[in-house]
DOMI-94364 format. One record per residue (C-alpha): residue in one letter; z, x, y. Coordinates in steps of 0.1 Angstrom, whole numbers, plus 5000, padded with zeros to 4 digits. Example, Ala and Ser with C-alpha at 12.3 -4.5 7.8 and 13.67 -1.06 7.14 Angstrom:
<sites>
{site "A",{5078,5123,4955}}
{site "S",{5071,5137,4989}}
</sites>
This chain:
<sites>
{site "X",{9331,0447,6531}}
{site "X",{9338,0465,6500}}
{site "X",{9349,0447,6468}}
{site "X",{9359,0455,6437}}
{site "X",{9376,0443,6404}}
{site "X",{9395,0466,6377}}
{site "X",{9409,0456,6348}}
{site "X",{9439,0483,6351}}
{site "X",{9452,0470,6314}}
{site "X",{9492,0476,6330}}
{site "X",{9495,0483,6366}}
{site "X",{9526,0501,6356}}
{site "X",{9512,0521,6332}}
{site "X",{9479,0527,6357}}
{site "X",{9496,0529,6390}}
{site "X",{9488,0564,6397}}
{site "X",{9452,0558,6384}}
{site "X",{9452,0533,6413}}
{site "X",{9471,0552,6442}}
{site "X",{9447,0580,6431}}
{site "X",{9410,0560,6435}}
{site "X",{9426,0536,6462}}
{site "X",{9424,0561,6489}}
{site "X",{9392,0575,6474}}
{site "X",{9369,0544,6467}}
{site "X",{9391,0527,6498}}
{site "X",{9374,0489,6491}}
{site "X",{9389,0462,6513}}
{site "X",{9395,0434,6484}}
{site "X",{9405,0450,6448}}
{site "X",{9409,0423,6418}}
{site "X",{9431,0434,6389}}
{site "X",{9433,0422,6358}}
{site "X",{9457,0425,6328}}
{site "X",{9485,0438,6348}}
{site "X",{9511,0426,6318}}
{site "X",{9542,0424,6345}}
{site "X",{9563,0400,6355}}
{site "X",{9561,0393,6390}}
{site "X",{9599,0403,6397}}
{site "X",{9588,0436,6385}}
{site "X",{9554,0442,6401}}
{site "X",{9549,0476,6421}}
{site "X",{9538,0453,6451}}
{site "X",{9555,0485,6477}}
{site "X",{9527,0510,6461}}
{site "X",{9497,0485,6475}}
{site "X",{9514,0479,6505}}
{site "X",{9521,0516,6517}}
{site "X",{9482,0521,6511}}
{site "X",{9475,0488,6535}}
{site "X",{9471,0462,6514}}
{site "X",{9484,0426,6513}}
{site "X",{9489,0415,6479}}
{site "X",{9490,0379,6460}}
{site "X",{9498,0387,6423}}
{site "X",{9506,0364,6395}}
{site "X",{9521,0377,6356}}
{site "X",{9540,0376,6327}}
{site "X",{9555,0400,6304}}
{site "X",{9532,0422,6284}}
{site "X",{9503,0400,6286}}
{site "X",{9475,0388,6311}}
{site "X",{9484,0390,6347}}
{site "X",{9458,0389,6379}}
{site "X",{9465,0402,6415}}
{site "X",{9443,0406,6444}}
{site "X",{9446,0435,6468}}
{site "X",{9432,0426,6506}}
{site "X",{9431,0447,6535}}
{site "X",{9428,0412,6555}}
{site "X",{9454,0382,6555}}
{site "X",{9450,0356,6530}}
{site "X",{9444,0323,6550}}
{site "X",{9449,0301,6512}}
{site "X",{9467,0315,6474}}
{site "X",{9459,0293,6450}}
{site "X",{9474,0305,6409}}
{site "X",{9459,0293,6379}}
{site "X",{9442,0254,6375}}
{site "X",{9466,0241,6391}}
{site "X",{9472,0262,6422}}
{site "X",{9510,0266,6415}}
{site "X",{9506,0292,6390}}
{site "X",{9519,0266,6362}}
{site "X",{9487,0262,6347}}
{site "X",{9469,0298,6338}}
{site "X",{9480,0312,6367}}
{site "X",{9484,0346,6350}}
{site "X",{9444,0348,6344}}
{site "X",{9430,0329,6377}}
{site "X",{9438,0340,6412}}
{site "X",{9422,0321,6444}}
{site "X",{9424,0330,6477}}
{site "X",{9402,0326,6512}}
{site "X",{9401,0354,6535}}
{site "X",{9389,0341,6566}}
{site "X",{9355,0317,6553}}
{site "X",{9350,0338,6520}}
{site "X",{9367,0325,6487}}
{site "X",{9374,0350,6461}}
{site "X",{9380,0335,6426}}
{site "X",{9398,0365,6402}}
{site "X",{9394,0356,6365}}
{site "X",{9411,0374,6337}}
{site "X",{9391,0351,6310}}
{site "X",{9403,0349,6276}}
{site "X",{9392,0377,6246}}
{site "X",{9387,0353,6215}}
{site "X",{9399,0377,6193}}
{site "X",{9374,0361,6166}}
{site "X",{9343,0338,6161}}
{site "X",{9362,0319,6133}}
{site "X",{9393,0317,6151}}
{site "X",{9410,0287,6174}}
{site "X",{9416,0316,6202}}
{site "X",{9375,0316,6205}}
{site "X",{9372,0278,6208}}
{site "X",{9403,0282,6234}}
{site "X",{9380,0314,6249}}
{site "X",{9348,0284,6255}}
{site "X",{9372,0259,6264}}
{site "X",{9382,0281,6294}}
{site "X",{9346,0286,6306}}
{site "X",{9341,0248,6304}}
{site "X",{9374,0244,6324}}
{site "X",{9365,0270,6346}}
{site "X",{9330,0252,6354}}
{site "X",{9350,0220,6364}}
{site "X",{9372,0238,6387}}
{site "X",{9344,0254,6406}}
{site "X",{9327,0217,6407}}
{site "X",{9361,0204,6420}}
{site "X",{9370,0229,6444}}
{site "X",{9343,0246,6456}}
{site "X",{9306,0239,6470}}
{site "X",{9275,0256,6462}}
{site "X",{9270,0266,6498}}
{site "X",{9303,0278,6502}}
{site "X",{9306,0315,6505}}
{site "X",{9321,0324,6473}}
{site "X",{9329,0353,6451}}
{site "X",{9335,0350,6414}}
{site "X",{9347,0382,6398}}
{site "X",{9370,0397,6372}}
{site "X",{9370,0408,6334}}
{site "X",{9351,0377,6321}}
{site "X",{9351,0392,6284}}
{site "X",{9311,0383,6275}}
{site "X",{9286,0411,6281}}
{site "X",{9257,0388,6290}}
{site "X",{9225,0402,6283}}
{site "X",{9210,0427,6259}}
{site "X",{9211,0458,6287}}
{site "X",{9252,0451,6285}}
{site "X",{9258,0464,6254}}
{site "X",{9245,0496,6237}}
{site "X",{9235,0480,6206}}
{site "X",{9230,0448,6211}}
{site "X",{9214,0443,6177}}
{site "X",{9244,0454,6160}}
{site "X",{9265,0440,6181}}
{site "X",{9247,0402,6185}}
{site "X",{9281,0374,6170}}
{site "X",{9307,0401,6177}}
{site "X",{9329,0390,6200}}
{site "X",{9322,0397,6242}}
{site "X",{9285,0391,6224}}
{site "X",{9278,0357,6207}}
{site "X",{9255,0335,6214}}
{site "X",{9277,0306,6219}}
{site "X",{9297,0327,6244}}
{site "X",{9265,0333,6262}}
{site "X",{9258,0300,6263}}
{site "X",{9289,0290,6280}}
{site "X",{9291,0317,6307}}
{site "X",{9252,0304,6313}}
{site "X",{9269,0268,6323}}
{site "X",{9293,0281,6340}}
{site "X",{9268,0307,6363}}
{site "X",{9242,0275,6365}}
{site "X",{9263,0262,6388}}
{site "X",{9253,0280,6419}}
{site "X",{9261,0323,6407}}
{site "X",{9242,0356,6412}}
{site "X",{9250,0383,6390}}
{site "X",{9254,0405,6420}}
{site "X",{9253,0435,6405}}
{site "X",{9218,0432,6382}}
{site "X",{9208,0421,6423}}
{site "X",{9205,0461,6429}}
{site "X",{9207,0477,6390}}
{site "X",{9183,0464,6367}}
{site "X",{9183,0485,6339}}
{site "X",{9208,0493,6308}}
{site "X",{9233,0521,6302}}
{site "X",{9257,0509,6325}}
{site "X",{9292,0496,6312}}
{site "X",{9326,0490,6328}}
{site "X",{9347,0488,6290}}
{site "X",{9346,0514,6265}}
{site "X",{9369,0510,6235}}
{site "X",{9401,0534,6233}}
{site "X",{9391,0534,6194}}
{site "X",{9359,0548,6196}}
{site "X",{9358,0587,6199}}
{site "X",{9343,0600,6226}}
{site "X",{9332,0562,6236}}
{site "X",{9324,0570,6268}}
{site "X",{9300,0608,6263}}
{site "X",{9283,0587,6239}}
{site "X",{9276,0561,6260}}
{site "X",{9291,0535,6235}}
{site "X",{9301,0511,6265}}
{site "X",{9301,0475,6276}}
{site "X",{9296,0455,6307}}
{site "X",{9321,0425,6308}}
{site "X",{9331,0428,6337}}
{site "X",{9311,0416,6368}}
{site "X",{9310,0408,6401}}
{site "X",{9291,0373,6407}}
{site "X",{9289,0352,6445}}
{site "X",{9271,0324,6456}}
{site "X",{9235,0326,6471}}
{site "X",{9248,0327,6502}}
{site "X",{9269,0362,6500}}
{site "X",{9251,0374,6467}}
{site "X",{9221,0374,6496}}
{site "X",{9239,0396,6516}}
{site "X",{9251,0424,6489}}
{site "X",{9235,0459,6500}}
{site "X",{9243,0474,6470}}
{site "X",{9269,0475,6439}}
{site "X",{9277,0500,6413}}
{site "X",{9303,0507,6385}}
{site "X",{9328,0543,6393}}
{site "X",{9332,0555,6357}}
{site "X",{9354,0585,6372}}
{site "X",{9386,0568,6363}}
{site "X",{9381,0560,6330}}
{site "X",{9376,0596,6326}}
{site "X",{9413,0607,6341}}
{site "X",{9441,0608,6327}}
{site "X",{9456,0581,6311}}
{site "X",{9431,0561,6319}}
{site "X",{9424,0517,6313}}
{site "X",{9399,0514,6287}}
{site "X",{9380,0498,6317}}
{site "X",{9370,0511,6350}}
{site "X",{9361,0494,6383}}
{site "X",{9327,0476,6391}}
{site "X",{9323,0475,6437}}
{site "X",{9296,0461,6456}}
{site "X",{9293,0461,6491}}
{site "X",{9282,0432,6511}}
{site "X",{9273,0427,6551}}
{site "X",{9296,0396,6566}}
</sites>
C-alpha cells in the first residue's frame, strides 16, 4: 500500500495539480491538508472519477483535511470529538480495514510571542491525549499530515539561522517529542537518513526550491508495528515545480500489509 499526505494549500485552487499526479504517483490513501472549502463546495466528483472514496471535513478559506482511499472506510471520525464540532477541519480519522490513519493539519503559530503558538503547543498536548484515549500502542496506526515543526537539524537548510523561528523552536520540538514518545516512528528518516530533503518551500523566497531553501514539516509517522513494515518512503518534489503549484509537495511511503 502506497500512502501519501499533501498539503494542496486549496483543493480548488490545486485540483488539476492533483488529477495530474493522482494518476501518476497512483497511492491508495492520499491525506490533504489546507483544502480552505466548505464541504458543500468540495470537488468530491474529481476523486471519485479517479477511484477514490473520500471523507473530507472544511471551512471557508481556512484549514480543511480530507482523506482520499482506494478502500472503504470501515470508521470517520472529525476533529476531537469525532463529529467534526471540535477541530474537525484540522484532524481526520478513519480505519480501513485494521489500519487507523490519523490526518493532522496542526496549527502554524504564526509567532513565538504570540497566544496562536501557546494554542499551536496546546494542540500537540491535546493531540497526545487523544492518541492515549483512542488508540493503543500496538494498534496498527498511521499518523501523518502537515504537522508545521521541522524536527531535527537535517529538516531545515539552516538550522542555525533558523533555531526559535517558528516550524523550529525548541519548545515546539519538545512538544512533538511528547507527542511521538508515545509509541511513533518517523517513517520516513526509517529509509532517508540524511539532509537536503524538504516537502515546504516558501512562495516568498526566490527560486526557494533551485536553492534548496526547503523545509520538512510534513511527515509520515506509524506505530512500530506498520513503521516495521515500510519498504521505502520518499518526498515527489515534481509538483511543486508545475504550474501553479502548493508551496508544499507530497511526502509517500510504501508499506507491505
Amino acid at each position: 500500500m502506497v500512502i501519501a499526505s499533501f498539503n494542496c494549500n486549496s483543493i480548488r485552487a490545486r485540483i488539476e495539480v492533483l488529477k495530474r499526479w493522482l494518476p501518476m504517483a497512483n497511492p491508495d490513501v492520499v491525506a490533504l491538508q489546507e483544502t480552505k472549502v466548505e464541504d458543500k463546495d468540495f470537488p468530491a466528483e474529481d476523486f471519485q472519477s479517479l477511484g477514490y472514496e473520500i471523507a473530507f471535513k472544511g471551512e471557508k478559506s481556512y484549514n480543511g483535511v480530507a482523506i482520499l482511499s482506494k478502500y472503504k472506510f470501515d470508521d470517520v471520525f472529525y476533529g476531537f470529538d469525532g463529529k467534526g464540532a471540535d477541530e474537525g477541519s484540522r484532524l481526520l480519522a478513519v480505519q480501513i480495514k485494521k489500519l487507523h490513519i490519523v490526518n493532522t493539519y496542526i496549527p502554524q503559530g504564526f509567532d513565538p510571542q504570540s497566544e496562536k503558538f501557546q494554542y499551536k503547543l496546546q494542540w500537540f498536548s491535546r493531540l497526545r491525549t487523544f492518541f492515549e484515549s483512542r488508540y493503543k500502542k500496538s494498534d496498527k496506526l498511521i499518523w501523518l499530515g502537515d504537522f508545521n515543526v521541522a524536527p531535527e537539524p537535517i529538516d531545515v537548510h539552516n538550522p542555525k539561522r533558523l533555531l526559535g523561528s517558528v516550524g523550529y523552536h525548541p519548545e515546539e520540538h519538545k512538544a512533538l517529542a511528547i507527542v511521538k514518545e508515545w509509541g511513533f516512528v518517523d517513517v520516513f528518516r526509517e529509509h532517508i537518513k540524511e539532509g537536503g530533503h524538504y516537502t515546504f518551500w516558501d512562495y516568498r523566497v526566490k527560486d526557494g526550491v533551485a536553492r534548496g531553501l526547503g523545509w520538512r514539516v510534513d511527515h509520515i509517522w506509524a506505530t512500530e508495528s506498520i513503521a516495521g513494515k515500510s519498504i521505502r518512503s520518499w518526498i515527489d518534489r515534481e509538483p511543486r515545480l508545475w504550474e501553479k503549484p502548493s508551496d508544499h509537495t507530497p511526502i509517500l511511503a510504501e508499506i507491505s500489509l
